[in-house]
C-alpha positions in Angstrom: 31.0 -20.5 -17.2 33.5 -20.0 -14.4 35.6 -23.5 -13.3 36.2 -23.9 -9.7 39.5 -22.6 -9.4 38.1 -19.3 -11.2 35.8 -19.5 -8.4 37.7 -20.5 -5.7 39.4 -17.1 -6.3 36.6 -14.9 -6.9 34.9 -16.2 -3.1 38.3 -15.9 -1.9 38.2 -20.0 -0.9 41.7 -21.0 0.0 41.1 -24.6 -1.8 43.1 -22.5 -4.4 46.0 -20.6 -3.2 46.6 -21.7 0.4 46.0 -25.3 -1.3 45.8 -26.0 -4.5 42.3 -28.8 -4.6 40.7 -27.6 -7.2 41.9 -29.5 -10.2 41.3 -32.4 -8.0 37.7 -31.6 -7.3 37.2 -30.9 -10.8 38.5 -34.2 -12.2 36.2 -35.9 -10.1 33.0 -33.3 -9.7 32.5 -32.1 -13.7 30.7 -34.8 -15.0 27.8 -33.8 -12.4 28.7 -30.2 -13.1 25.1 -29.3 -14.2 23.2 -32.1 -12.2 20.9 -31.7 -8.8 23.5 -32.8 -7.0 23.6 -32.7 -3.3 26.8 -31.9 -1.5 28.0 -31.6 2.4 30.7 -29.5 3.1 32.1 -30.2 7.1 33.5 -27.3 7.8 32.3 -23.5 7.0 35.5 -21.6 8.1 35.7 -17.7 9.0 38.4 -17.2 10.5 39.9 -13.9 12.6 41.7 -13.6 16.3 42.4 -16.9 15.9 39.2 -18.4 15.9 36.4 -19.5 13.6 33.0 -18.1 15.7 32.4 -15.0 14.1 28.7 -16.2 13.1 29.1 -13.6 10.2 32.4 -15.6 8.5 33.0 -18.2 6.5 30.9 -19.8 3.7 33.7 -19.1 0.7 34.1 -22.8 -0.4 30.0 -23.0 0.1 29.9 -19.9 -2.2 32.0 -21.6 -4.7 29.7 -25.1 -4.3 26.8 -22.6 -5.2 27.9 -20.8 -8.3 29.4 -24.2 -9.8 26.8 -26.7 -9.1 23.9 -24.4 -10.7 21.3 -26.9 -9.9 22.6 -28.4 -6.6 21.7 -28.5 -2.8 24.6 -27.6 -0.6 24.8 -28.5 2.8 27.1 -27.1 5.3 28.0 -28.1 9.2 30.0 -26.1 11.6 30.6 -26.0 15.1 30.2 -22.4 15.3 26.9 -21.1 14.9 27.1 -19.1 11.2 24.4 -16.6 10.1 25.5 -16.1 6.7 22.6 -15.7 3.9 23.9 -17.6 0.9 20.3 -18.0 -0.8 17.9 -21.0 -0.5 20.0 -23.9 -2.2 22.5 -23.6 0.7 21.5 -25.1 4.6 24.2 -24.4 7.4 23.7 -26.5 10.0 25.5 -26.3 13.9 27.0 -29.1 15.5 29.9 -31.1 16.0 31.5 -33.6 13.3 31.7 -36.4 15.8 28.0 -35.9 17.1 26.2 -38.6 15.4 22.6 -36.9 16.3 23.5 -33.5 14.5 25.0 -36.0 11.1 22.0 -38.2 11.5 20.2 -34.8 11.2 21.7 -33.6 8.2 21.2 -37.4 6.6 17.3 -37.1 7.5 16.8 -34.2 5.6 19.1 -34.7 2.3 19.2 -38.3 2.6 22.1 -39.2 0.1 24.7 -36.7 -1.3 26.4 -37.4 -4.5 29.9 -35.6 -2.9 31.0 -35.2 1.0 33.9 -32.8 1.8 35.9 -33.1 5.5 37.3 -29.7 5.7 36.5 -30.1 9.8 38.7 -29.7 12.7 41.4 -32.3 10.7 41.7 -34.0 13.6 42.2 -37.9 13.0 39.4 -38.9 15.5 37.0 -36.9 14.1 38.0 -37.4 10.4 37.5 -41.2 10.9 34.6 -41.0 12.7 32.7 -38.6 10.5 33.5 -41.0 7.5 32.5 -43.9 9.5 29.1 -42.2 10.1 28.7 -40.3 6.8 29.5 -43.0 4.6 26.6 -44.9 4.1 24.9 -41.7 3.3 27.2 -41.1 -0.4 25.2 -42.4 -3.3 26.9 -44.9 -5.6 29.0 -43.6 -7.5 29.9 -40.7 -5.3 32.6 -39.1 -3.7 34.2 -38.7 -0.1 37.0 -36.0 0.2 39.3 -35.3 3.1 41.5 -32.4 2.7 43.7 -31.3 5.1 45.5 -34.8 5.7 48.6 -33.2 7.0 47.0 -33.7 9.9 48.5 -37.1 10.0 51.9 -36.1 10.8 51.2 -33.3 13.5 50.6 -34.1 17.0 48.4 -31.4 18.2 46.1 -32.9 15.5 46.3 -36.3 16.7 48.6 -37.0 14.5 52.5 -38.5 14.7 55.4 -37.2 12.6 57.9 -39.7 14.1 56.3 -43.2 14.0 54.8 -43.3 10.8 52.6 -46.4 11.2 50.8 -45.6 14.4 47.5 -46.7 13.3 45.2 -44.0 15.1 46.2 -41.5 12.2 43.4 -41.0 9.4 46.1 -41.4 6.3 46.8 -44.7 8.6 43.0 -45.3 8.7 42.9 -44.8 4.8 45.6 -46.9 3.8 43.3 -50.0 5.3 41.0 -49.4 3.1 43.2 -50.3 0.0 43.2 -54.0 1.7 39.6 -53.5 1.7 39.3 -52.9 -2.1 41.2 -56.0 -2.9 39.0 -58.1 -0.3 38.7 -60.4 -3.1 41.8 -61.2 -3.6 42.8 -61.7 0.1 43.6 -65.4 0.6 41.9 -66.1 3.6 38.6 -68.0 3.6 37.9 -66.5 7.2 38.6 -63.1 6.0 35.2 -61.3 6.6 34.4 -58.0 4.0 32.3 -55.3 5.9 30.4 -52.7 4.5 33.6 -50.4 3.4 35.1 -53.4 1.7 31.6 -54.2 -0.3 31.3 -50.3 -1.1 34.7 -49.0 -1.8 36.0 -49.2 -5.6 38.6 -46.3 -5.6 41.2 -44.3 -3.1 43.3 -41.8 -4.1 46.0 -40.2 -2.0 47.2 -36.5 -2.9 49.3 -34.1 -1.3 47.1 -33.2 1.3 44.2 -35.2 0.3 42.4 -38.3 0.1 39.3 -38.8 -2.2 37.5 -41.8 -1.8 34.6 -43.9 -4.6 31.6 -45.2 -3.3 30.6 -48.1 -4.9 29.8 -51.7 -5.3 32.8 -53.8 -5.2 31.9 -56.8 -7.1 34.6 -57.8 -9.6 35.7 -61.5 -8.5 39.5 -62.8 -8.4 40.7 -64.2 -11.6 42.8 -66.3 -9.1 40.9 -66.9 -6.0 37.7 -68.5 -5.0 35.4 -67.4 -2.0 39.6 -66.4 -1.0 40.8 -69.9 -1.2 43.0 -70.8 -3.9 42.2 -74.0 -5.4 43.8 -77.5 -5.6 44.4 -78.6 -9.0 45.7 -81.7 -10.3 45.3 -85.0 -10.2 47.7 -86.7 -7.6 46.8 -86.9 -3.7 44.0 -83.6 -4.6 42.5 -84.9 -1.1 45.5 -84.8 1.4 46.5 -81.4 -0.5 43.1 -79.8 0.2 43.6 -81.4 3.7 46.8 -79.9 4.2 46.2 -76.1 2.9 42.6 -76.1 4.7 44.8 -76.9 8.1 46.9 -74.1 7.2 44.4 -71.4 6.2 42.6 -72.6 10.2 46.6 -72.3 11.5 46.8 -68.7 10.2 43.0 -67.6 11.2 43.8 -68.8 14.3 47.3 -66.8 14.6 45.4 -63.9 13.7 42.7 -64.1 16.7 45.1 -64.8 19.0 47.5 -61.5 18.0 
């Protein structure tokens, strides 16, 4: 039984060699190895003259998602229109990354995949936006990959190797989510969780990578409650709770107003 760098190299998929992602997949993918899993793969590749449209190229990483999930759908979406025959557990669908009728689509048929992968056009726009759409569509307990995050630090890509916190990057867009993880801990009883926060238990950044955990985030603060920390005590307990309730409105309203 091959493991997926073994495979990465007999299809010839560059997530081993040009990058080196398979360990990474593996650490996070083996438990299901042998499961009907369902995965998405953005992004079928093919690429010659400088282009990806050959309809005849591409599909290595699909190939690899094939021969390792033995029991799993796999679900591919290009721009280009692809006419490669990779046998009846594998789909490729046409359409864009940031077209939310050709994801919603994809969604309507397989409803929830236990593992996305955003090998797309890398740019940040669409990276966010695809994640933004496609979440909601992971199972629990599955996983969101975004390879390719170099992207972040080229321009072309929409991304910006000389101010390092513009926020319209999608390693930018990532690192909000760690606030989001720890929206239990955030003292601030205005502070609102939305459905990343409530959903997300794990983000890992690699070289080149982000993998993301979908899953209910429920563990409470061993120091916070409803994100106000509590007045303890027995002297003047009223005027204190006064007093940090006026500040916690002081700072929500500093926040609305920058």
């Amino acid at each position: 039984m091959k493991n997926l760098k073994q495979l990465a190299i007999k299809h010839k998929s560059d997530k081993h060699g040009s990058h080196f992602y398979t360990d990474i997949y593996e650490s996070f993918m083996f438990a299901k190895k042998n499961k009907p899993i369902k995965i998405l793969e953005i992004g079928v590749g093919g690429y010659i003259n400088g282009n990806y449209s050959d309809p005849y190229l591409g599909g290595e990483s699909l190939k690899m998602w094939r021969d390792y999930f033995k029991k799993g759908r796999i679900a591919g979406l290009d721009i280009f229109k692809k006419e490669i025959k990779l046998g009846n557990r594998v789909k490729i669908f046409q359409g864009s990354q940031n077209n939310t009728t050709t994801l919603s689509q994809i969604v309507k048929e397989y409803k929830k995949f236990d593992f996305i992968v955003d090998d797309g056009s890398h740019k940040s726009k669409d990276v966010i936006f695809s994640f933004k759409c496609l979440f909601s569509s992971l199972k629990q307990g599955g996983y969101y990959f975004i390879e390719d995050t170099q992207s972040s630090y080229i321009r072309e890509l929409g991304g910006d190797g000389a101010y390092l916190n513009n926020k319209k990057t999608a390693v930018n867009y990532f690192k909000g989510l760690v606030d989001k993880i720890n929206y239990q801990e955030i003292e601030n009883p205005f502070y609102e969780p939305d459905y990343f926060a409530k959903n997300t238990t794990e983000i890992h950044f690699f070289h080149n990578m982000i993998v993301i955990k979908k899953e209910k985030n429920l563990e409470k603060s061993n120091i916070l409650v409803k994100n106000r920390r509590l007045v303890g005590g027995t002297s003047y307990v009223a005027l204190r709770k006064f007093i940090k309730n006026f500040k916690y409105l002081a700072l929500h309203l500093k926040s609305k107003i920058n």
